[in-house]
C-alpha positions in Angstrom: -70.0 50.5 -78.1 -71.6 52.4 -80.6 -70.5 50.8 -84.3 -68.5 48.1 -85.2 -65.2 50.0 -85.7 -65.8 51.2 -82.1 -66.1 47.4 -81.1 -63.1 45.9 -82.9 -60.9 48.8 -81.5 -62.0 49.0 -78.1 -61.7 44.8 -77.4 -58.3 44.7 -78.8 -57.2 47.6 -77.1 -58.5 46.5 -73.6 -57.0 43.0 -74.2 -53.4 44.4 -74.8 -53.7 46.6 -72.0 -54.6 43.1 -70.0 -51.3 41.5 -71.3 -49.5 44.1 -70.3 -49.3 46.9 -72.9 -48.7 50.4 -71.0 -47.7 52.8 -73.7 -49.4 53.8 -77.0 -47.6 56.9 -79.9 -50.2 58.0 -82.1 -49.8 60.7 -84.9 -53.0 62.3 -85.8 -55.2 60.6 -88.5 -58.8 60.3 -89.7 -58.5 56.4 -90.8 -56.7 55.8 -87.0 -59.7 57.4 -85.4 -61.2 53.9 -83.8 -57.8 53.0 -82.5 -56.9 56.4 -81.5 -59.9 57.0 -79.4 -59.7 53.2 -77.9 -56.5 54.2 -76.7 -57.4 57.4 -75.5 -60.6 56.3 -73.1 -58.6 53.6 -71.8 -57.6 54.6 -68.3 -54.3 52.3 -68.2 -52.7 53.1 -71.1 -50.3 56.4 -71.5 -50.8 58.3 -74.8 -48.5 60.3 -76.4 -49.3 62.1 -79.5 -47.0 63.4 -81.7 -47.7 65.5 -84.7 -45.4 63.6 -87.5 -45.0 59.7 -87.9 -41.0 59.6 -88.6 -40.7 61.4 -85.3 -43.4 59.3 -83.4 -42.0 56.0 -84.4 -38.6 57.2 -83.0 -39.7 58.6 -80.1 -42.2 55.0 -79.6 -38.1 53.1 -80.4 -36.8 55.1 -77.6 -39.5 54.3 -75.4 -39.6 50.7 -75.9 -35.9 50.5 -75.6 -35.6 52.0 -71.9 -38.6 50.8 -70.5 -38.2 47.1 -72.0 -41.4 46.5 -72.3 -43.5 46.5 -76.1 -45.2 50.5 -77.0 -47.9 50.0 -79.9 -47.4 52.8 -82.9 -51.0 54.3 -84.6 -51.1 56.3 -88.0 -53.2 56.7 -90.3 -53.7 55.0 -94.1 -51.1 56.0 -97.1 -47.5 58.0 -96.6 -48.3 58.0 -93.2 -47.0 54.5 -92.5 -43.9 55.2 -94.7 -42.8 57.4 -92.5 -42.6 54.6 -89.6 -40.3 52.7 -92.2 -36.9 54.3 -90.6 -37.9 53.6 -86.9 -38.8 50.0 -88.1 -35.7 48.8 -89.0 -33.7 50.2 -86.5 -36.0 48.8 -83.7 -35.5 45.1 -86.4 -32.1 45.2 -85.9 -31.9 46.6 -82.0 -34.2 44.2 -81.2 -36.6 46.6 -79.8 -40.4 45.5 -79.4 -43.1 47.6 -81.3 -46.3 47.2 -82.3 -47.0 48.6 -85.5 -50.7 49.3 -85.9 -51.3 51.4 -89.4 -54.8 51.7 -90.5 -56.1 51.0 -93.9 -58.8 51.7 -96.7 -61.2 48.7 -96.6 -60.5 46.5 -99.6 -63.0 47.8 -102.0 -61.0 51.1 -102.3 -57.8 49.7 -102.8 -56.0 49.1 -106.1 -59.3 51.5 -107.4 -57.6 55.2 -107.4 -59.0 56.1 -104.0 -57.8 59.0 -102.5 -54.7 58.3 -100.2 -54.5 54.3 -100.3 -51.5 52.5 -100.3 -50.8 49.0 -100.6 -50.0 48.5 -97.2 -50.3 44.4 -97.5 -46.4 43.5 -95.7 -45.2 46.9 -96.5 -42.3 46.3 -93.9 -41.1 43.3 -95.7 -38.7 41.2 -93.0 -38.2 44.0 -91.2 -40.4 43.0 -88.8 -41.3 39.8 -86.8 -44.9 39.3 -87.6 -47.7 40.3 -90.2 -51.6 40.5 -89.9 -54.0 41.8 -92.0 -57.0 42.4 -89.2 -60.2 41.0 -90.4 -62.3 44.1 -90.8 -64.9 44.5 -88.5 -68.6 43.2 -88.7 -72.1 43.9 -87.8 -73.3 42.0 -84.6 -70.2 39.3 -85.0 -70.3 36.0 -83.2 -68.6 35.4 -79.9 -66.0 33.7 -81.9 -64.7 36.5 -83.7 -64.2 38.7 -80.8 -62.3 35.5 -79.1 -60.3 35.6 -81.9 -59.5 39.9 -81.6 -58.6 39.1 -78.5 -56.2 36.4 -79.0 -54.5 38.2 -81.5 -53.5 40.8 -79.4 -52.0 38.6 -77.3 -50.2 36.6 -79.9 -49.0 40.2 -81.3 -47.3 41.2 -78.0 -45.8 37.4 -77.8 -44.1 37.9 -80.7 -42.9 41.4 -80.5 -41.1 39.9 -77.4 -40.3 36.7 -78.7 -36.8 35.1 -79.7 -35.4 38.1 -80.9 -38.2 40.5 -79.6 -38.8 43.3 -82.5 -41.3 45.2 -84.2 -45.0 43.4 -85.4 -47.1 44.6 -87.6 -50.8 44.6 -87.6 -53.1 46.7 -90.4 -56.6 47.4 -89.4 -59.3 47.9 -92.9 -62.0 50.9 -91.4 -64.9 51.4 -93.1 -67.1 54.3 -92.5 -68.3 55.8 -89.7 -65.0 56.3 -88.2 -66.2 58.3 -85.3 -68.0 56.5 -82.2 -71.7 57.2 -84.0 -74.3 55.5 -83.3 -75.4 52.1 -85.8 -78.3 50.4 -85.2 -77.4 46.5 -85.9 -73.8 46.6 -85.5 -73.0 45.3 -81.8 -74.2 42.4 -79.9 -77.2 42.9 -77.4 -76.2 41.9 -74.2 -72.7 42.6 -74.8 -71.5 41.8 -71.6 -72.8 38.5 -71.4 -70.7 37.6 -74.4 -68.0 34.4 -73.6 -65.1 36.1 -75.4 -63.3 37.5 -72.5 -61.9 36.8 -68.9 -63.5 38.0 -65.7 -61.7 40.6 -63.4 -59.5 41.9 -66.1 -57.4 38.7 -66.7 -55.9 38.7 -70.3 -57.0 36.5 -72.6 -53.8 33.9 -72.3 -51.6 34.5 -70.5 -47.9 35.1 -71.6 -44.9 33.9 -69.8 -41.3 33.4 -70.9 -38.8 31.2 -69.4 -35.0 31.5 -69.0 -33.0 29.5 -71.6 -30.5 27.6 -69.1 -26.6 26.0 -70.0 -26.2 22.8 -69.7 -23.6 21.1 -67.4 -21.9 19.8 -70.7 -21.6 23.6 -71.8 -20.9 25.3 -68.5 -17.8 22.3 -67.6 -16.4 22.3 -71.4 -16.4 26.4 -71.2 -14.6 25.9 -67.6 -12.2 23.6 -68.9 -11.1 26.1 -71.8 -10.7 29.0 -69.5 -8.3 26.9 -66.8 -6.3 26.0 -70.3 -5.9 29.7 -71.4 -4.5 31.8 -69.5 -4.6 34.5 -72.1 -8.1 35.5 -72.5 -10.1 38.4 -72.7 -13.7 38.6 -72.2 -15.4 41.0 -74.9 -18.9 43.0 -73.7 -20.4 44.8 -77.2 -23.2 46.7 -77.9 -26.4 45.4 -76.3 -25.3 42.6 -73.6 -28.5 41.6 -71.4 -29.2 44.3 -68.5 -30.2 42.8 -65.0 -27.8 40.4 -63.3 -25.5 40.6 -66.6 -23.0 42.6 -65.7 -22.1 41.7 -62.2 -22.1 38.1 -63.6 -19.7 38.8 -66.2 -17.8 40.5 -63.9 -17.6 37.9 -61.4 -16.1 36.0 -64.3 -13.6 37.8 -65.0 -12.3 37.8 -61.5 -12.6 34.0 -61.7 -10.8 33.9 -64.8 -8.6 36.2 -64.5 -9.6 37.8 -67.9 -9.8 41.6 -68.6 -13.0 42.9 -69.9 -13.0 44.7 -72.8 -16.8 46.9 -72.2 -18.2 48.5 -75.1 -19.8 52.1 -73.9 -23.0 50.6 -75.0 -22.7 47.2 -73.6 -24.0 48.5 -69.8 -20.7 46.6 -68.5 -18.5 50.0 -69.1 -20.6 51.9 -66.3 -22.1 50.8 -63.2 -21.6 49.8 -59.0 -19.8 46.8 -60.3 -17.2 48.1 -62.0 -16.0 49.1 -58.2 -15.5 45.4 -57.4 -13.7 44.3 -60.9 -10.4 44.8 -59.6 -8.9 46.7 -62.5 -10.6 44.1 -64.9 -12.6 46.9 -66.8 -11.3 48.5 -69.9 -12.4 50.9 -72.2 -9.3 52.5 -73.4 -8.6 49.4 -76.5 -9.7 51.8 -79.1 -6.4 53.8 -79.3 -4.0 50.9 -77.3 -4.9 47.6 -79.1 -3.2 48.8 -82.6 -0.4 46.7 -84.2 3.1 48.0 -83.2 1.8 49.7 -79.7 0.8 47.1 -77.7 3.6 44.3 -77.7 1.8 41.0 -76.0 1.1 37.7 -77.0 -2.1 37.6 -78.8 -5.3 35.9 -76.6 -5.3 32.1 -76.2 -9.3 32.5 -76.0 -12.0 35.0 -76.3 -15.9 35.1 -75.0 -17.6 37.3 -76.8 -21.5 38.7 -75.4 -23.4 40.9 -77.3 -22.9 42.6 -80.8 -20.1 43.4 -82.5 -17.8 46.2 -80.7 -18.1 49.8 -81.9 -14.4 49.8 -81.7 -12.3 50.3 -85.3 -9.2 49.0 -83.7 -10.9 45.8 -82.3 -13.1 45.1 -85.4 -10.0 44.8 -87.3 -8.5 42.5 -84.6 -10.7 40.1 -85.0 -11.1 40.0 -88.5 -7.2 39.2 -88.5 -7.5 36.2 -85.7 -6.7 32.9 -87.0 -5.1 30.9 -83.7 -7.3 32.4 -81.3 -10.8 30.7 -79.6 -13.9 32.5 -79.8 -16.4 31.5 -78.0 -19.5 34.0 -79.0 -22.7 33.2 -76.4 -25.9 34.6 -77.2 -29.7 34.3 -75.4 -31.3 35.0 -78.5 -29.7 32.2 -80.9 -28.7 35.8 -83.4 -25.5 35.8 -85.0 -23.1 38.8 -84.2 -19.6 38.1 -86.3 -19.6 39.8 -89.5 -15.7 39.1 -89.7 -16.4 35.0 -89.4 -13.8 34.4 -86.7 -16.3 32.1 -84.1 -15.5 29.1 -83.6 -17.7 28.4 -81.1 -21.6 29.7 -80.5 -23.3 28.6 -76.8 -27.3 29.5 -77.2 -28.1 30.3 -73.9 -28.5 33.1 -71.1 -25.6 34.7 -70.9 -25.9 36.1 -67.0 -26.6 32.0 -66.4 -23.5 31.0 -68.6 -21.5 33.5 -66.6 -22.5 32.7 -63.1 -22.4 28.5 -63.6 -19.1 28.8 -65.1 -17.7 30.8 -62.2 -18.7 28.3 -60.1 -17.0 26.0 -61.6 -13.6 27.5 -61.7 -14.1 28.5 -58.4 -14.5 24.8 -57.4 -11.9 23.5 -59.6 -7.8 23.7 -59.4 -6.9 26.5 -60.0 -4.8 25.9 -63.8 -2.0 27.9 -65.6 -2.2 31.8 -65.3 -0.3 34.2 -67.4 0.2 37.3 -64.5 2.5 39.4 -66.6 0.4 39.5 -69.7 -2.2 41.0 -67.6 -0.3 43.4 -66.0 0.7 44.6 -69.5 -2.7 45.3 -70.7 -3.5 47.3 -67.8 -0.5 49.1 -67.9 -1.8 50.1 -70.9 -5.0 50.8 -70.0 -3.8 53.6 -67.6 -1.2 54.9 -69.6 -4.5 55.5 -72.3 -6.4 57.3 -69.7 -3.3 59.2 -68.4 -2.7 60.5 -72.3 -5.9 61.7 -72.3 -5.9 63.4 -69.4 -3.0 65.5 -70.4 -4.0 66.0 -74.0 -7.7 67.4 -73.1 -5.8 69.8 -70.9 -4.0 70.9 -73.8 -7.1 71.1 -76.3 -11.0 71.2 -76.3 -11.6 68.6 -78.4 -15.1 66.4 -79.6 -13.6 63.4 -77.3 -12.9 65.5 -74.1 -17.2 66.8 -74.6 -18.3 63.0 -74.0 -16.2 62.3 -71.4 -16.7 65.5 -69.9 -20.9 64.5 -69.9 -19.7 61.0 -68.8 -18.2 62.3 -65.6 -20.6 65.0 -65.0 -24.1 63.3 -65.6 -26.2 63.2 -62.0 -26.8 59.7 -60.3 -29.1 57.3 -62.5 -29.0 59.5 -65.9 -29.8 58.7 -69.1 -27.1 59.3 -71.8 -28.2 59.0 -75.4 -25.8 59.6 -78.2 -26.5 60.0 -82.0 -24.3 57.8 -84.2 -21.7 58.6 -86.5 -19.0 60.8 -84.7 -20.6 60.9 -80.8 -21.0 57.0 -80.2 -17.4 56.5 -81.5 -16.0 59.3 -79.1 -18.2 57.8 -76.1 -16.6 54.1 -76.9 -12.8 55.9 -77.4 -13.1 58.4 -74.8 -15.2 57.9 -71.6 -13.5 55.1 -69.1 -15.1 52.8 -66.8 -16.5 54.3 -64.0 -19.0 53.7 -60.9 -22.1 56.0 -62.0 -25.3 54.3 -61.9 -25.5 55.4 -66.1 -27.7 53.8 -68.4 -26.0 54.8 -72.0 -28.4 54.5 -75.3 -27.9 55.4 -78.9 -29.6 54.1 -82.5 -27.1 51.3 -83.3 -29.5 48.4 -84.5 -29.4 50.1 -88.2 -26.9 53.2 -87.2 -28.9 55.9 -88.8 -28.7 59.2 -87.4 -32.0 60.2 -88.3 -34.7 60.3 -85.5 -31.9 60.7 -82.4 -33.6 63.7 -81.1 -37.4 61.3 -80.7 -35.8 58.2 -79.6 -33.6 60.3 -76.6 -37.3 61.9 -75.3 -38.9 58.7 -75.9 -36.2 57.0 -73.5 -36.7 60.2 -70.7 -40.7 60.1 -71.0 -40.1 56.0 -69.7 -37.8 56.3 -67.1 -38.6 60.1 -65.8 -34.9 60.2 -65.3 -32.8 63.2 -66.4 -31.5 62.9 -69.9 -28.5 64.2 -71.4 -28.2 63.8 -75.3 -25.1 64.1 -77.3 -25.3 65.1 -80.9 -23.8 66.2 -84.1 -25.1 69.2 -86.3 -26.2 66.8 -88.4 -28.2 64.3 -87.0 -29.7 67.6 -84.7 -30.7 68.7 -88.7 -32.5 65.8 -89.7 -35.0 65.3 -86.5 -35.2 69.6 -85.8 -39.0 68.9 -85.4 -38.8 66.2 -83.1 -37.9 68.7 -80.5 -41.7 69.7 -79.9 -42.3 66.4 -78.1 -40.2 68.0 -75.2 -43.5 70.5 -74.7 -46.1 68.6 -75.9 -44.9 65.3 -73.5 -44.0 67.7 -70.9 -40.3 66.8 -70.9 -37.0 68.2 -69.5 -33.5 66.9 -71.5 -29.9 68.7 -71.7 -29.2 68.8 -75.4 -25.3 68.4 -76.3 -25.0 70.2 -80.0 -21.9 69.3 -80.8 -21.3 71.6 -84.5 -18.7 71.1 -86.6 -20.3 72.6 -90.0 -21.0 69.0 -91.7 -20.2 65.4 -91.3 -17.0 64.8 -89.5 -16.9 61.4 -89.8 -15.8 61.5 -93.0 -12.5 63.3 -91.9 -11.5 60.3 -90.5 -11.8 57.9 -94.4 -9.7 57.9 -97.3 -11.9 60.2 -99.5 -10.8 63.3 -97.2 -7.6 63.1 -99.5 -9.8 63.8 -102.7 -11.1 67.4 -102.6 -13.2 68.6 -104.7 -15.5 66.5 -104.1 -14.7 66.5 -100.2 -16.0 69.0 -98.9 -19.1 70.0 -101.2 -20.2 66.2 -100.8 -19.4 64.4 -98.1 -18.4 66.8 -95.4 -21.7 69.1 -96.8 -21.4 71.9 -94.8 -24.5 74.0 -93.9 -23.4 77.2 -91.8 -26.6 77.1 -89.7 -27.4 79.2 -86.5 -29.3 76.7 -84.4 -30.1 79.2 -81.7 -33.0 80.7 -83.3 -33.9 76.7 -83.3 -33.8 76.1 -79.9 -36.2 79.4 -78.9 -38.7 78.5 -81.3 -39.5 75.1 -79.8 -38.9 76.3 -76.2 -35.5 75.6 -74.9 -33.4 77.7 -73.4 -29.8 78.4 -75.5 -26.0 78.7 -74.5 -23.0 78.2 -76.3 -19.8 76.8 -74.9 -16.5 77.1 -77.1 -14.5 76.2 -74.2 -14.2 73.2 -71.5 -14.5 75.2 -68.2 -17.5 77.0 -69.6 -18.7 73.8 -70.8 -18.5 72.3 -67.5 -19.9 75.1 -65.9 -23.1 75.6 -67.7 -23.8 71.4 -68.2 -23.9 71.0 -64.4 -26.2 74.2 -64.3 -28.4 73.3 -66.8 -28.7 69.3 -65.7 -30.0 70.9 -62.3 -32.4 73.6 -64.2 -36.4 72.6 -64.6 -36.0 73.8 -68.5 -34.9 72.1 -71.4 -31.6 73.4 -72.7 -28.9 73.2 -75.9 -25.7 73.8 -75.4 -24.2 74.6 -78.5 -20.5 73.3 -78.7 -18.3 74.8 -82.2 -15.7 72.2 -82.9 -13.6 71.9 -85.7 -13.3 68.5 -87.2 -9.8 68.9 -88.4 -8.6 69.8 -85.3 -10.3 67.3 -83.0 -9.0 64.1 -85.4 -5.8 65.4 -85.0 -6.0 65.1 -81.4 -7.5 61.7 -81.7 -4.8 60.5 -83.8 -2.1 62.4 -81.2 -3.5 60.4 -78.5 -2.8 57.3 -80.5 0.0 57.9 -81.8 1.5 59.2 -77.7 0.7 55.9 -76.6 1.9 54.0 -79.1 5.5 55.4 -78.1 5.2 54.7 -74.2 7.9 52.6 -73.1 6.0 51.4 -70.3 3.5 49.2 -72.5 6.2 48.0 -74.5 6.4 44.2 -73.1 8.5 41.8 -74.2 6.5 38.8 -74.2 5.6 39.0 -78.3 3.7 40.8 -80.7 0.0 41.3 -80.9 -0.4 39.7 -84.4 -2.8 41.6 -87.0 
């Protein structure tokens, strides 16, 4: 070890690669330079190094999120760890694990006029789980103080992964020489004699974490409201657990008899269990649970697993229930109701809760059931999916693109979709299916800034092919995100979906105002992306129609090149279809029970 930055660096980034730490981002910096080249000589870590921080952070977000496992973020002193600020509070409220290490100006310059200093002091506010100001390094420091280096990077990856995991952050002071040269005085002699680590590559402590088990009191009173209710639905939002969650939840439902209602992003919507659910899996509520088109009596009880549904139609459900149960259950003790309507919260693994109370009712009498309210919702289930199928052979329309991807996507894809419009058409228009499909998008914070990073942060983990869905818009904002697909040496299918502006807003009250519609809130921009795609490398085509769609996504998901696939759409056009396809199965006899009215 040459100096003491050299020191400080390299010990705390050989002890998180000891606990566990497999991924570093790092955007190019002089104040970084100790870190960076710590994680660059370390032969178990991966590097990726991106030129700009926004895009680094996002792409860092995307990695953490579909490897589930903490990636540490490096970037220089000043603006530099602004820029991280966007990817920070999406991965606060998506519960994603980073490990935010900015760099600093030693104290002396701060607060003095010095050139590109910052106060950096908890410049992330709540936004993330943990703060540290690192000690700055010292000549020749006791054994005690590189103990204490090393514990801290453990302690920083326990909490990134804590109770809810999210992003820590940890800024290191550098004094000059920044660079590995040579001071006489500043490390230890016999350096490896030193009692401030573990032999054989053992990490400092050692980090465990345990599952958060119902009780019998919980699982039996849970049991006992199910057998009592035989209305009830079971509802899977955005971000349920991964693992054994969904075949648990599944196996509930059969035991209870309940439908699930599976957000596109809950991983319940997509997967080998859906096979085995016995018509239990719906995804077709957005357009059929509306007042006046589906004709049932409203749910005795509801069990509600993960965040709050993407779904219009069901968010205002629930914020109208008033004689209905809901029973939210969460592993990480974080409240999901913004409407107010739970009336009861279980803190405690929900693939545990699922699988103890199906054993119960599968050892208990069996109680009431309510067959015919069933049937009714997935009568209208199927007469959704069978309106759609007849409307997208009438039209090529925003909602027929994401369920054309859906159904097209290899085995074990990644699908990433930007928010706004391309998230709401995956949750309204893709239905349940078998493929092995792991479905992302940015909806901790719903910014569509940084969707292009986070997607090729999510292929560089996983290595598996990556489709991503996305609206002019969002493509606009995080343009120069798309070098990472060279410099990483990635592959991804790029799903421009262009409809001049944000077409979102089509679907509020303000499209009724124009001026100032259009000019400022649809904003459109007339860009020619094509001259976009050839300059960072991917190959271009344009689809304006659903068989040459098809046709080239299939080619180009096969191809060893990354690819857009430019889609023209016209807003106007395809929210006239989505309200059609409301508004056709609305008037279908067939769902039309007679048992009541589903109350709003």
């Amino acid at each position: 070890m040459p100096n003491r930055n050299t020191l400080w660096a390299g010990i705390f980034v050989d002890e998180l690669s000891r606990a566990g730490l497999r991924a570093v981002c790092i955007a190019p910096g002089s104040r970084s330079t100790p870190l960076t080249l710590a994680f660059a000589e370390h032969p178990n870590i991966t590097v990726y190094s991106l030129l700009d921080e926004r895009g680094a952070a996002f792409f860092a977000l995307g990695l953490a999120l579909a490897s589930e496992s903490p990636v540490a973020l490096v970037c220089t002193s000043g603006t530099a760890a602004a820029n991280f600020y966007p990817a920070i509070v999406e991965a606060n409220y998506a519960q994603v694990p980073l490990l935010v290490l900015t760099t600093d100006r030693p104290h002396e310059l701060r607060h003095s006029g010095a050139n590109q200093t910052i106060d950096q002091v908890k410049m992330f506010g709540d936004h993330v789980r943990w703060f540290v100001e690192v000690a700055p390094p010292e000549a020749n420091p006791p054994a005690t103080t590189l103990r204490s280096l090393r514990s801290l990077a453990c302690r920083t990856l326990a909490a990134a992964q804590g109770f809810p995991p999210g992003p820590v952050h940890l800024n290191f002071p550098f004094r000059k020489p920044l660079e590995p040269t040579p001071v006489p005085g500043d490390v230890p002699e016999r350096l490896a004699d030193a009692p401030w680590q573990r032999p054989a590559g053992q990490p400092f402590t050692q980090l465990s974490r345990g599952q958060l088990l119902p009780s019998s009191q919980q699982t039996r009173a849970l049991a006992e409201a199910i057998q009592n209710a035989p209305r009830g639905l079971i509802l899977c939002g955005p971000r349920c657990p991964g693992g054994d969650f969904p075949q648990a939840v599944t196996q509930l439902a059969q035991a209870a008899g309940y439908p699930i209602l599976a957000d596109a992003l809950s991983g319940v919507r997509f997967g080998r269990h859906t096979v085995e659910a016995d018509g239990l899996i719906f995804g077709g509520y957005e357009t059929f649970w509306r007042p006046g088109t589906l004709n049932v009596e409203p749910p005795e009880l509801m069990l509600r697993f993960g965040a709050m549904p993407i779904s219009a139609a069901l968010n205002d459900y629930l914020a109208s229930v008033t004689d209905c149960r809901i029973v939210q259950i969460s592993g990480d003790g974080l409240w999901q109701d913004d409407v107010q309507t739970t009336t009861d919260f279980i803190w405690a693994d929900p693939a545990a809760v699922c699988s103890a109370v199906t054993e119960q009712l599968q050892q208990a009498t069996p109680g009431p059931t309510s067959t015919g309210w069933l049937a009714a919702l997935q009568q209208a289930e199927r007469q959704t999916w069978q309106t759609f199928t007849d409307l997208r052979s009438e039209s090529f329309f925003e909602g027929a693109i994401l369920a054309d991807v859906v159904e097209l996507l290899p085995e074990a894809a990644l699908l990433y979709v930007a928010s706004s419009l391309p998230v709401r058409h995956l949750d309204q228009f893709a239905r349940p299916n078998a493929a092995n499909l792991r479905v992302f998008a940015n909806r901790g914070a719903s910014g569509i800034d940084g969707t292009i990073a986070s997607a090729l942060g999510a292929a560089a983990a996983t290595g598996q092919p990556l489709a991503l869905v996305i609206g002019d818009l969002a493509f606009y904002h995080d343009l120069n995100s798309l070098l990472a697909l060279r410099r990483c040496g990635l592959k991804a299918t790029i799903v421009l979906i262009n409809n001049n502006g944000g077409g979102i807003f089509h679907r509020l009250p303000i499209a009724k105002f124009d001026p100032p519609f259009t000019e400022l809130f649809v904003t459109p921009h007339g860009l020619d992306f094509a001259p976009a795609a050839h300059m960072f490398g991917l190959e271009y085509n344009r689809a304006a129609d659903r068989d040459t769609f098809r046709r080239i996504f299939t080619e180009v998901m096969d191809a060893a090149t990354p690819h857009l696939i430019e889609v023209p759409s016209d807003a106007v056009l395809h929210e006239q279809m989505r309200r059609e396809m409301i508004r056709r199965v609305a008037k279908t006899e067939e769902i039309k029970g007679t048992q009541g009215n589903l109350r709003f």
